[in-house]
N, C-alpha and C positions, 0 to 999 in steps of 0.2 A: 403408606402415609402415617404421619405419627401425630399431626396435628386437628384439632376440634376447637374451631368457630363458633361461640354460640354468643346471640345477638340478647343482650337485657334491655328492660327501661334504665335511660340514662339513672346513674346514680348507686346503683344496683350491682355494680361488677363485682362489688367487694362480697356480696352477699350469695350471687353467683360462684364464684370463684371457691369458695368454701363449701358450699354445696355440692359443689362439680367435683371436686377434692376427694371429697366424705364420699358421694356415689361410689366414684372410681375406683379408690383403695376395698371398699367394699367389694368389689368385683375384681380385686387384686391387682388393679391397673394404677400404676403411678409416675407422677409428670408437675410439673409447674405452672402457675396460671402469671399469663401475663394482661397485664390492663392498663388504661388510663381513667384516674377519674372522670368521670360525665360521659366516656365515649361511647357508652350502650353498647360494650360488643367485652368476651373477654378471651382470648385466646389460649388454651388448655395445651401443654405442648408432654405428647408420652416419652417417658424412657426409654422403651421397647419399639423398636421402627412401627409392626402391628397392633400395638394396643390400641389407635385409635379408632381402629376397624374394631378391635371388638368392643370398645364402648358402642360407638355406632348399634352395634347386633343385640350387645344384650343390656346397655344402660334404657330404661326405660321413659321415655322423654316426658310422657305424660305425668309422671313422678316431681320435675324438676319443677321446682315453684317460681323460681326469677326467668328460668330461659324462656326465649319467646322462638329461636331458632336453633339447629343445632347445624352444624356442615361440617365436615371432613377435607380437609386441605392439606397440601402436600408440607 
């Protein structure tokens, strides 16, 4: 799976999405975020079919300050 669902307070994707960015590259994982404003969700999609397993494993959730959910979807 290559994609990462994470759910914010409406408004917030944008802040999300930057955040989830900066994590990733950090952890050498890189990918695109897709969003809508207000929709409180913002969709993280990897380059790499596996990166989004290894975010999952080693991004540390309790870290991320806008996310409120994180999921792994195909």
């Amino acid at each position: 799976m290559k994609n990462l669902l994470l759910y914010c307070r409406a408004g917030f994707e944008s802040d999300l999405a930057t955040e989830v960015q900066e994590k990733a590259a950090a952890l050498g994982v890189y990918g695109y975020c897709q969003y809508d404003n207000l929709s409180g969700y913002i969709l993280f999609s990897c380059y790499q079919c596996q990166d989004a397993e290894t975010l999952i494993e080693r991004l540390v959730f309790s870290e991320l300050v806008f996310a409120r959910q994180m999921i792994r979807c195909g």
